[in-house]
N, CA, C and O atoms as a Tinker XYZ file with bonds, in Angstrom:
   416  protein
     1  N    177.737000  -45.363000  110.593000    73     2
     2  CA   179.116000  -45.809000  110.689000    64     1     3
     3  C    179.537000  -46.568000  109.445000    63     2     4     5
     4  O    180.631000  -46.381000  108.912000    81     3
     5  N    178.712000  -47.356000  109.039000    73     3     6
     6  CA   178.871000  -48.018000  107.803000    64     5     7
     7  C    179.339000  -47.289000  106.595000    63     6     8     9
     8  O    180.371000  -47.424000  105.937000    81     7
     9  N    178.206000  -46.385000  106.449000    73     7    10
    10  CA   178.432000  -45.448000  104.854000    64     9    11
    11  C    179.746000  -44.912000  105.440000    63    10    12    13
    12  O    180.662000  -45.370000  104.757000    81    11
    13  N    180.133000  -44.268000  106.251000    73    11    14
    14  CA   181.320000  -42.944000  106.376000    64    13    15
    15  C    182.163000  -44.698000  105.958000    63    14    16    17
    16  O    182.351000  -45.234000  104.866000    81    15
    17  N    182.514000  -45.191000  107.458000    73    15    18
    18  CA   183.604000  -46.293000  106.793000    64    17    19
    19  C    183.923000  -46.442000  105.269000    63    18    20    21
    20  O    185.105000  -46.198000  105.028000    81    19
    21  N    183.201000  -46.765000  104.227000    73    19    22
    22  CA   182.942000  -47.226000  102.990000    64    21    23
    23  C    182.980000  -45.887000  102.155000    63    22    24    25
    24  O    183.412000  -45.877000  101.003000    81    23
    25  N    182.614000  -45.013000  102.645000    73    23    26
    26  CA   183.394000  -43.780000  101.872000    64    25    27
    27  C    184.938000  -43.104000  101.560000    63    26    28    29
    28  O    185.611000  -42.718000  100.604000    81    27
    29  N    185.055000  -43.300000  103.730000    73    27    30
    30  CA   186.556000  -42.649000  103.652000    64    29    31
    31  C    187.211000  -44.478000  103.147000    63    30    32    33
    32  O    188.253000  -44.210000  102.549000    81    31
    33  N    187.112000  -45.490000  103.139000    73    31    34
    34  CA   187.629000  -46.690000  102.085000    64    33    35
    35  C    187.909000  -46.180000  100.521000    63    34    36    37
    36  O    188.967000  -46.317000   99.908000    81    35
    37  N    186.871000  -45.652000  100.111000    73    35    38
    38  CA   186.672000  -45.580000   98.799000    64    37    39
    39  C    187.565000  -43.719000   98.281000    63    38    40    41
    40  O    187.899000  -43.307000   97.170000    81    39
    41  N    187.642000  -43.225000   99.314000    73    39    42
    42  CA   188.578000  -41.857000   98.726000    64    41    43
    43  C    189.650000  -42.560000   99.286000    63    42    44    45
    44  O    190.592000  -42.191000   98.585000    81    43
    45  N    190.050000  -43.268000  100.033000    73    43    46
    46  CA   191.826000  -43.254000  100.330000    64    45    47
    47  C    192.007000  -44.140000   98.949000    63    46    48    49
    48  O    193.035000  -43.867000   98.330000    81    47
    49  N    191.379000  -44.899000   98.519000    73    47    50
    50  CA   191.882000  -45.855000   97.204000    64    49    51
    51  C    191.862000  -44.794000   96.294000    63    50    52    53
    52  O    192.348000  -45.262000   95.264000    81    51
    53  N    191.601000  -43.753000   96.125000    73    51    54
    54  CA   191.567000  -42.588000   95.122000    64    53    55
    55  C    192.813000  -41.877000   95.381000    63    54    56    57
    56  O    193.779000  -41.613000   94.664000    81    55
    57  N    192.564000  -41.668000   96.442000    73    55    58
    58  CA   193.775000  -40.472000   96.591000    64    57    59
    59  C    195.280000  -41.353000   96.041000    63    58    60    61
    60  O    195.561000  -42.524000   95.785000    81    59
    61  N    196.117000  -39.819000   96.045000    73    59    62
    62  CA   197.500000  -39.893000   95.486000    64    61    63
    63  C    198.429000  -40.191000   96.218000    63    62    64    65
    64  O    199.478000  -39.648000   95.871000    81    63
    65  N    198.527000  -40.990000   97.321000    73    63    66
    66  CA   199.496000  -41.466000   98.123000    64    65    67
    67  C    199.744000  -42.762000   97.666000    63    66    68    69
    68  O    199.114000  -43.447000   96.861000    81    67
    69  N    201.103000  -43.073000   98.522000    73    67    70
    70  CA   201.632000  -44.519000   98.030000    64    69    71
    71  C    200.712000  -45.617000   98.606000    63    70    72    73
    72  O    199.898000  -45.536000   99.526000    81    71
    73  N    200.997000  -46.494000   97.953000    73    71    74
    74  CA   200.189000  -47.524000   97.829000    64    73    75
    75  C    200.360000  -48.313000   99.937000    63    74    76    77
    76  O    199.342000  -48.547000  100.589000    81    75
    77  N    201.429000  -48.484000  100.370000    73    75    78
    78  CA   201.442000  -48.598000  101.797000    64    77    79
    79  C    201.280000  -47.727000  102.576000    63    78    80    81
    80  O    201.418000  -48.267000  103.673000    81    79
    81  N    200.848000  -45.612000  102.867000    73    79    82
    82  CA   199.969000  -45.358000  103.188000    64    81    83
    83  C    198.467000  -45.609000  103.056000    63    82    84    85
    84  O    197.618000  -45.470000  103.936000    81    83
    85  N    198.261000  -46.091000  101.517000    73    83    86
    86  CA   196.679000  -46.015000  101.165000    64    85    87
    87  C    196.142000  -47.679000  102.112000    63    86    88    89
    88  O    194.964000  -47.883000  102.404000    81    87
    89  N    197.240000  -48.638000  102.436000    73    87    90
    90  CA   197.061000  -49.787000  103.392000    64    89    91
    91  C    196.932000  -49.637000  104.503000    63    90    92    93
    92  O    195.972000  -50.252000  104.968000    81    91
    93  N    197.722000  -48.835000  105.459000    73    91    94
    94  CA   197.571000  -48.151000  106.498000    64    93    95
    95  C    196.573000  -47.291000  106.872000    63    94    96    97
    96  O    196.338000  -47.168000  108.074000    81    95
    97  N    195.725000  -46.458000  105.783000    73    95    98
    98  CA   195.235000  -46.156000  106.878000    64    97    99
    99  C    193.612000  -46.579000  106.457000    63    98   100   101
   100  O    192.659000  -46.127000  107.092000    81    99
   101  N    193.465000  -47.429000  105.395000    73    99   102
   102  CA   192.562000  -48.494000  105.297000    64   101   103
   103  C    192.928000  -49.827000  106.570000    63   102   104   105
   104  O    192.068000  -50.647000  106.893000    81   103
   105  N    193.823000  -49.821000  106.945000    73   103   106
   106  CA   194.375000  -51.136000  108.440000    64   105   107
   107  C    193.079000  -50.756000  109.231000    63   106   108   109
   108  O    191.994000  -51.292000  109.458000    81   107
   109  N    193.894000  -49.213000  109.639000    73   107   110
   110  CA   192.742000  -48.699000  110.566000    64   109   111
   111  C    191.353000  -48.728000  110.657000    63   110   112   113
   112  O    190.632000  -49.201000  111.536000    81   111
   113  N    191.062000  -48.107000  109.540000    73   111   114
   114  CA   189.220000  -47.743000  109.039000    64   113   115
   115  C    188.749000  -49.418000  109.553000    63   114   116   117
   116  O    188.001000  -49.669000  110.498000    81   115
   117  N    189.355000  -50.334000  108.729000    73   115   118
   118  CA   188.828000  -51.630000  109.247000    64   117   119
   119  C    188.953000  -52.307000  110.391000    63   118   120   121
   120  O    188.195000  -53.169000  110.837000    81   119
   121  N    190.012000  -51.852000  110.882000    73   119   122
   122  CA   189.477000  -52.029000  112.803000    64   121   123
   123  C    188.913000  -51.674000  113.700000    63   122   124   125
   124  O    188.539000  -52.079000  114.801000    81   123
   125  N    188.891000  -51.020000  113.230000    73   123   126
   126  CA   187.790000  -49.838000  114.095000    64   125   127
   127  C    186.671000  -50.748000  113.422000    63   126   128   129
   128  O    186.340000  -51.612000  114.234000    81   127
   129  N    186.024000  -50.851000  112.316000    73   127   130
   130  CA   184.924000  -51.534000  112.221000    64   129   131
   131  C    185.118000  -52.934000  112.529000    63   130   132   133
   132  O    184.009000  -53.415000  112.758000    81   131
   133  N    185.912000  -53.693000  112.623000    73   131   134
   134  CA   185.889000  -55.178000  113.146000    64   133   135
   135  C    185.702000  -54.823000  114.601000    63   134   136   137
   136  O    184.788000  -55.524000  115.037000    81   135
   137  N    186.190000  -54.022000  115.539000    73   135   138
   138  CA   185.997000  -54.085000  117.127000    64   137   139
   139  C    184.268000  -53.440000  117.014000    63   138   140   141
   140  O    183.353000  -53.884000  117.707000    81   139
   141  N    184.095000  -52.210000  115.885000    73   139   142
   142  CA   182.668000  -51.639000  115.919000    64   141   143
   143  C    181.324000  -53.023000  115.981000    63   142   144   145
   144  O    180.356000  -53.171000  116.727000    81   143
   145  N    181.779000  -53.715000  115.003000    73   143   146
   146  CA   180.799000  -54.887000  114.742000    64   145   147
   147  C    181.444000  -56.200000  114.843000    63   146   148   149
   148  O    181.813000  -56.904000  113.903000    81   147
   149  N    181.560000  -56.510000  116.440000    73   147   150
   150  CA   182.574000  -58.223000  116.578000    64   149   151
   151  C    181.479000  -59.208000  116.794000    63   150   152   153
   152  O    181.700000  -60.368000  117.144000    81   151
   153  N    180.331000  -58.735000  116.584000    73   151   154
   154  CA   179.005000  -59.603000  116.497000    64   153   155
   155  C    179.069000  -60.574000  115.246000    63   154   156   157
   156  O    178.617000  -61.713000  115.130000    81   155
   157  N    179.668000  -59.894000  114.467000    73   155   158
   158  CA   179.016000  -60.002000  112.247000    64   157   159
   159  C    180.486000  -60.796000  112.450000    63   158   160   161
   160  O    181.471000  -60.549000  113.146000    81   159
   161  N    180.144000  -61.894000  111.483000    73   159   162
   162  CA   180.971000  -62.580000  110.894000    64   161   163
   163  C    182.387000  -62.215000  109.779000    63   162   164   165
   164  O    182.219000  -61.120000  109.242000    81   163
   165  N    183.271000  -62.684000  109.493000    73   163   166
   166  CA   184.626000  -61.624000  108.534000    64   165   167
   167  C    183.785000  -61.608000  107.520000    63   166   168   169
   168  O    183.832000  -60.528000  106.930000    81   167
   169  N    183.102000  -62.292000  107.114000    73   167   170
   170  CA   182.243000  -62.089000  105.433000    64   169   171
   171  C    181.506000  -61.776000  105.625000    63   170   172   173
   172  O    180.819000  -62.262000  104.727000    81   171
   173  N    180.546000  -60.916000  106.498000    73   171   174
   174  CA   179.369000  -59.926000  106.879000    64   173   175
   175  C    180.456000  -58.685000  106.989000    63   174   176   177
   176  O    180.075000  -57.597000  106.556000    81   175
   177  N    181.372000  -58.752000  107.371000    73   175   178
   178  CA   182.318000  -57.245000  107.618000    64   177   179
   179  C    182.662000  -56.701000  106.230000    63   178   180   181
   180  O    182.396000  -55.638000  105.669000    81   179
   181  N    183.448000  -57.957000  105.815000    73   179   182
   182  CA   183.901000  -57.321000  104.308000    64   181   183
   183  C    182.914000  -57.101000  103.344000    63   182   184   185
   184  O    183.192000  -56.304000  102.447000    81   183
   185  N    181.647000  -57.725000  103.341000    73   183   186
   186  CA   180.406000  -57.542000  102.405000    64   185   187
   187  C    180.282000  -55.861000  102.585000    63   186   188   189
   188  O    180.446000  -54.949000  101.774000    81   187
   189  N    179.871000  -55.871000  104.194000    73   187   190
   190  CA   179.582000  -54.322000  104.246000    64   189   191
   191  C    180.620000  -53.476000  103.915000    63   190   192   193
   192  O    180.379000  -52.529000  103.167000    81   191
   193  N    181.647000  -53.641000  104.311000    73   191   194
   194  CA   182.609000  -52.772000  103.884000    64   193   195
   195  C    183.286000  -52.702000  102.195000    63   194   196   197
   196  O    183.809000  -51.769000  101.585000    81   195
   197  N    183.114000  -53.559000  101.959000    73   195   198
   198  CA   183.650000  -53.878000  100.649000    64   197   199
   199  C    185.274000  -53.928000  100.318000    63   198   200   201
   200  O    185.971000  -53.555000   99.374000    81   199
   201  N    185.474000  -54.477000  101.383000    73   199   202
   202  CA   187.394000  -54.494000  101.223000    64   201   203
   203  C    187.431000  -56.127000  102.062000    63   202   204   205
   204  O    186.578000  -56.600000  102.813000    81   203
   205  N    188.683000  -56.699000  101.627000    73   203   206
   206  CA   189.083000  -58.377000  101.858000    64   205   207
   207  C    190.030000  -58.087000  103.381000    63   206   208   209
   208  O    191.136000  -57.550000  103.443000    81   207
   209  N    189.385000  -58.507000  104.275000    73   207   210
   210  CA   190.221000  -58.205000  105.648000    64   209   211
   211  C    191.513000  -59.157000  105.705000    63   210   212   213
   212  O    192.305000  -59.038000  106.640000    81   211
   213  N    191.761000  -60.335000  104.439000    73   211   214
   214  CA   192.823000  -60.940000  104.696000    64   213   215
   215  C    193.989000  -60.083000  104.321000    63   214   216   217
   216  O    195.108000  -60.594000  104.277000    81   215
   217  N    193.811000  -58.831000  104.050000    73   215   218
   218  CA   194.555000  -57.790000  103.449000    64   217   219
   219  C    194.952000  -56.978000  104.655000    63   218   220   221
   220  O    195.858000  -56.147000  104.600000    81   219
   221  N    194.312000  -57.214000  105.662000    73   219   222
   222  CA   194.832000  -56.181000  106.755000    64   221   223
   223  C    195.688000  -56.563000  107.758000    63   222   224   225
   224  O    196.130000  -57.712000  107.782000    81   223
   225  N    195.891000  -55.992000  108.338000    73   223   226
   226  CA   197.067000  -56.044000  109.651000    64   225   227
   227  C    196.254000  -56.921000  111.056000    63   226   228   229
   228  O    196.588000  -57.984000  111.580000    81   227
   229  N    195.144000  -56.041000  111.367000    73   227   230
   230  CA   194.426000  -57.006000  112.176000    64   229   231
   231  C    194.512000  -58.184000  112.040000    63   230   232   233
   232  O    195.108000  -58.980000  112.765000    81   231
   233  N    193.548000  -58.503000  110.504000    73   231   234
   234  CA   193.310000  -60.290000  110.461000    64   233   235
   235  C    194.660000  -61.067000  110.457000    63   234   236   237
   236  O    194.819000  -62.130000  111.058000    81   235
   237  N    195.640000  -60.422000  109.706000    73   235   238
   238  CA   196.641000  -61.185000  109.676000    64   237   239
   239  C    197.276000  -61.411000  111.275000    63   238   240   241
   240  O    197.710000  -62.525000  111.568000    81   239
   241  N    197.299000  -60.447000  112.145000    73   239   242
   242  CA   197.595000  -60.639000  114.081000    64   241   243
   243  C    196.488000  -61.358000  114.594000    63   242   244   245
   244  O    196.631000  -61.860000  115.709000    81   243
   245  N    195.496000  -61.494000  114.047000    73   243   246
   246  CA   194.511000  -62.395000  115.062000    64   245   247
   247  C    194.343000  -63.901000  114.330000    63   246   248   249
   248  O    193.765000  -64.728000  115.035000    81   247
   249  N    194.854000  -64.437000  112.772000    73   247   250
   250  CA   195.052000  -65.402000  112.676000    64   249   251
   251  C    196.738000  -65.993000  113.391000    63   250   252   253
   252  O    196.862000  -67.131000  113.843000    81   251
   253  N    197.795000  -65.058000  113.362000    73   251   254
   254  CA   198.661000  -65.756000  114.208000    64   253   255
   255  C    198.570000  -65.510000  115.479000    63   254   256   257
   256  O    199.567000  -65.842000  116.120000    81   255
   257  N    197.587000  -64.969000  116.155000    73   255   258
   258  CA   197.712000  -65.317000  118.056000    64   257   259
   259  C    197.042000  -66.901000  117.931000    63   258   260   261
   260  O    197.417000  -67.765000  118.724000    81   259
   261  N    195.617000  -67.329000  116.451000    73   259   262
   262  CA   195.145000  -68.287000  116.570000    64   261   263
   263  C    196.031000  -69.441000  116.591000    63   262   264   265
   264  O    195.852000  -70.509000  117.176000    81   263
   265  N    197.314000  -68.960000  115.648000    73   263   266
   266  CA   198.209000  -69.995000  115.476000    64   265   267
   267  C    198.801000  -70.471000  116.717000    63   266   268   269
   268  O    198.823000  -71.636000  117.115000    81   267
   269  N    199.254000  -69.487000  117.253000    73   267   270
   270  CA   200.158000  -69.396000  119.029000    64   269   271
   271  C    199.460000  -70.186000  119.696000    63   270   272   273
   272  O    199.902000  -71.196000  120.244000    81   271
   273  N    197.967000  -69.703000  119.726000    73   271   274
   274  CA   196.983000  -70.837000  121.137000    64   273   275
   275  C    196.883000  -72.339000  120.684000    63   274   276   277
   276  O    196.836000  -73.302000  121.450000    81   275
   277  N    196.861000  -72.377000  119.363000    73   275   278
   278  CA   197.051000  -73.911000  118.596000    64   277   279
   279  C    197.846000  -74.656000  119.138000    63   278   280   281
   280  O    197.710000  -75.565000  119.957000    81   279
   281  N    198.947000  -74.092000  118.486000    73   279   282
   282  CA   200.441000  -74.390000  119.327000    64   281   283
   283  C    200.342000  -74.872000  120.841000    63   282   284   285
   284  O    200.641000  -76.012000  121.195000    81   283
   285  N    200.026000  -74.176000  121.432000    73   283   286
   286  CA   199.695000  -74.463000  123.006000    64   285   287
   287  C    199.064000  -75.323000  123.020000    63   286   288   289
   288  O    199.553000  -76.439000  123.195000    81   287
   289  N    197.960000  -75.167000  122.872000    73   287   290
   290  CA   197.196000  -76.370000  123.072000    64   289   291
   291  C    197.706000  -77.365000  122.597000    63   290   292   293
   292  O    198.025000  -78.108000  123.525000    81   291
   293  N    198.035000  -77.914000  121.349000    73   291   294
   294  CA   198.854000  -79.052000  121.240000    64   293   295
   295  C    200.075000  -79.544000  122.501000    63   294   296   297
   296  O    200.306000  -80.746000  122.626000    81   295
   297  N    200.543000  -78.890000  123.070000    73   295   298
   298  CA   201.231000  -79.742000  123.446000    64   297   299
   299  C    201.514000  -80.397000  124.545000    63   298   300   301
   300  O    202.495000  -81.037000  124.924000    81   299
   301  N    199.661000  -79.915000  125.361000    73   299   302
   302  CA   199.373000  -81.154000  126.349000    64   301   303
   303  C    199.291000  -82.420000  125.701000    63   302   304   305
   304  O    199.870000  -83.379000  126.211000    81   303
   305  N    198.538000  -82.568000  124.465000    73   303   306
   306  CA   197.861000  -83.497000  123.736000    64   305   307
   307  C    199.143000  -84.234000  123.356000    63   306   308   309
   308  O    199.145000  -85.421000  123.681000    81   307
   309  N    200.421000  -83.701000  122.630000    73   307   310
   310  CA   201.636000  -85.021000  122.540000    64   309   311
   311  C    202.168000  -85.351000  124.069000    63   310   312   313
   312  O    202.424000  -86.523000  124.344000    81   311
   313  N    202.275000  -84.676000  124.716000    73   311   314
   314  CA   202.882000  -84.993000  125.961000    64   313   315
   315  C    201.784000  -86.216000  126.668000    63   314   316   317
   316  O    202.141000  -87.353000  126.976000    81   315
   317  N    200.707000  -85.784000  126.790000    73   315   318
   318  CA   199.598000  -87.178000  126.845000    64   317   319
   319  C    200.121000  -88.406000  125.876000    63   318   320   321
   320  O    199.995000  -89.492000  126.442000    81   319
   321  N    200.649000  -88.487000  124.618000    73   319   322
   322  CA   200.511000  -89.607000  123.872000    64   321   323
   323  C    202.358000  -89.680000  123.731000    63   322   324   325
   324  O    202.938000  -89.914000  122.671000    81   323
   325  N    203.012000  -89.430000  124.998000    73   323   326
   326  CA   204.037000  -89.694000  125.104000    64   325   327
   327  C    205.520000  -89.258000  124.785000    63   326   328   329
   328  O    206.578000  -89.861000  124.968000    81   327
   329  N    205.312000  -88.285000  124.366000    73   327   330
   330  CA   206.036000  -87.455000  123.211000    64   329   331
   331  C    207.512000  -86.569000  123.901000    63   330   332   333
   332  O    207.428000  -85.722000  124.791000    81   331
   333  N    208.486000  -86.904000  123.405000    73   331   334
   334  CA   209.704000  -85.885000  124.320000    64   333   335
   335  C    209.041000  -84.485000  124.604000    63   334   336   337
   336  O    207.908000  -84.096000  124.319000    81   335
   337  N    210.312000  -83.690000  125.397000    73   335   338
   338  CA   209.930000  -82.574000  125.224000    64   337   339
   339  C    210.982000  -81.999000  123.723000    63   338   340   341
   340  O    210.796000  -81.076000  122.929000    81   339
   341  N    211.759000  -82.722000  123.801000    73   339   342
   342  CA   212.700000  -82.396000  122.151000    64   341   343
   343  C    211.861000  -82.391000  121.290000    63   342   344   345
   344  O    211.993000  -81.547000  120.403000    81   343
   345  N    210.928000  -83.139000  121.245000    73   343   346
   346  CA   210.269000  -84.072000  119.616000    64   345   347
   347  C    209.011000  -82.718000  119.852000    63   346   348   349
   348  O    208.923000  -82.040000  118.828000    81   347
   349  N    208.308000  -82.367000  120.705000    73   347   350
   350  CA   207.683000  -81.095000  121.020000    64   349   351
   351  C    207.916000  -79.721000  120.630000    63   350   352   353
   352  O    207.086000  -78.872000  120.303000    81   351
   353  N    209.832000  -79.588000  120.760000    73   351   354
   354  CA   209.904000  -78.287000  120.408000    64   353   355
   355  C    209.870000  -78.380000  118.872000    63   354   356   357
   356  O    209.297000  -77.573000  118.140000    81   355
   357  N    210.635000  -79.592000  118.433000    73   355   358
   358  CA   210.998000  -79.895000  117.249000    64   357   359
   359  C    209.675000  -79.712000  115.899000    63   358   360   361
   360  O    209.906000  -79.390000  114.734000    81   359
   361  N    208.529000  -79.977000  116.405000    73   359   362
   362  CA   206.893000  -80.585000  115.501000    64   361   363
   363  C    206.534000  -78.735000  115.491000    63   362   364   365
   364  O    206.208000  -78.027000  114.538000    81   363
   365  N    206.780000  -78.328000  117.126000    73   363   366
   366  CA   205.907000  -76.455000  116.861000    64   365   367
   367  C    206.649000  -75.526000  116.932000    63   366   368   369
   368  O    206.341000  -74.396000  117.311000    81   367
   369  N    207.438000  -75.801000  116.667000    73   367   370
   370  CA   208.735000  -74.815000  116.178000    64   369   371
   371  C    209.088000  -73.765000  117.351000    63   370   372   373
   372  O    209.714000  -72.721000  117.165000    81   371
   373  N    208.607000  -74.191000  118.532000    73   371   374
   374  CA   209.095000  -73.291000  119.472000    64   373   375
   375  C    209.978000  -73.697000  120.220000    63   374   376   377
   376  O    210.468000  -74.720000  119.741000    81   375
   377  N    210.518000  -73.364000  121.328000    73   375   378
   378  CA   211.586000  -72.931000  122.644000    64   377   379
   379  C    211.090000  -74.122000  123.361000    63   378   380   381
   380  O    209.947000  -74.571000  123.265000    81   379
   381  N    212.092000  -74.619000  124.126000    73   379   382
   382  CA   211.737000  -75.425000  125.396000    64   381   383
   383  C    211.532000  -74.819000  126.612000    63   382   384   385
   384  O    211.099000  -75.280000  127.668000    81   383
   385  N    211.976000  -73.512000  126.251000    73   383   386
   386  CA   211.654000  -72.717000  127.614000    64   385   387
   387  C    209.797000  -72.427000  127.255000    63   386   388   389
   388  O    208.873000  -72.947000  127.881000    81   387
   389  N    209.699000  -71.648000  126.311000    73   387   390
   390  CA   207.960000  -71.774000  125.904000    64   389   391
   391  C    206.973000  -73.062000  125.968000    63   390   392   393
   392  O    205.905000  -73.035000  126.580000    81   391
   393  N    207.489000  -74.262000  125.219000    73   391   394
   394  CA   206.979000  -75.602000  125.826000    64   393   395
   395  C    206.760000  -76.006000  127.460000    63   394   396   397
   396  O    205.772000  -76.494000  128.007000    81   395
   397  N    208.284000  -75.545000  128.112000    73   395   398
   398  CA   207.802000  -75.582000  129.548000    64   397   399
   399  C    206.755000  -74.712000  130.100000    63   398   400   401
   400  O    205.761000  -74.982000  130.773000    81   399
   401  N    207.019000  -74.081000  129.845000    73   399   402
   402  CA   206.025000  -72.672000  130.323000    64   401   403
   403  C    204.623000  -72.763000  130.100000    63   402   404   405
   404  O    203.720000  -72.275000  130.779000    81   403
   405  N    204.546000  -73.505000  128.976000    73   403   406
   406  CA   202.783000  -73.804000  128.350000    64   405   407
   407  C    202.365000  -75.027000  128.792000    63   406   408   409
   408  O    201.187000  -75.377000  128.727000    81   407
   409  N    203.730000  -76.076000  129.483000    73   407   410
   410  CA   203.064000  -77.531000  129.696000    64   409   411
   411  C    202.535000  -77.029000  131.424000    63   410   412   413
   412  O    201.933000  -77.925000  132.015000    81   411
   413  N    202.684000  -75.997000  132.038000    73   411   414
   414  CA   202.677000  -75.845000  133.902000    64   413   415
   415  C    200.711000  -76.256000  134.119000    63   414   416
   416  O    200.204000  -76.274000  135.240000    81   415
């Protein structure tokens, strides 16, 4: 799985398509290997693969769901130390309808 991955990587950067097909369907190749190997660390993935996953579509959706649960979680923690629900939406940039919804 490794070599093919790192091959078909290495002909789509060859081939003559535009530069946001040759991203697309490198997105793919590398998700498929991030769900293939969710054991290995992002710098055990990209070593083997030899491409920067901060470049892909995945990493970039699974660092902002990290952002979203952040978010959440914060805002038992001001509401504990007293905090409006204004001054709440105001600090995580979300909805008071979403703040309510995440404080239940």
């Amino acid at each position: 799985m490794v070599q093919e991955a790192k091959r078909l990587i290495e002909r789509v950067q060859k081939e003559q398509i535009t530069v946001l097909a040759k991203k697309e369907i490198i997105d793919v190749i590398t998700t498929i290997a991030v769900y293939k190997f969710a054991n290995l660390s992002r710098e055990e993935v990209e070593a083997m693969l030899g491409v920067r996953l901060e470049e892909t579509r995945v990493y970039r959706e699974a660092k902002q769901e990290g952002r979203e649960e952040l978010k959440l979680e914060l805002i038992s923690r001001f509401f504990a130390r007293g905090m409006s629900i204004e001054k709440v939406v105001q600090l995580l940039d979300l909805t008071i309808e979403q703040v309510r919804l995440a404080s239940k």
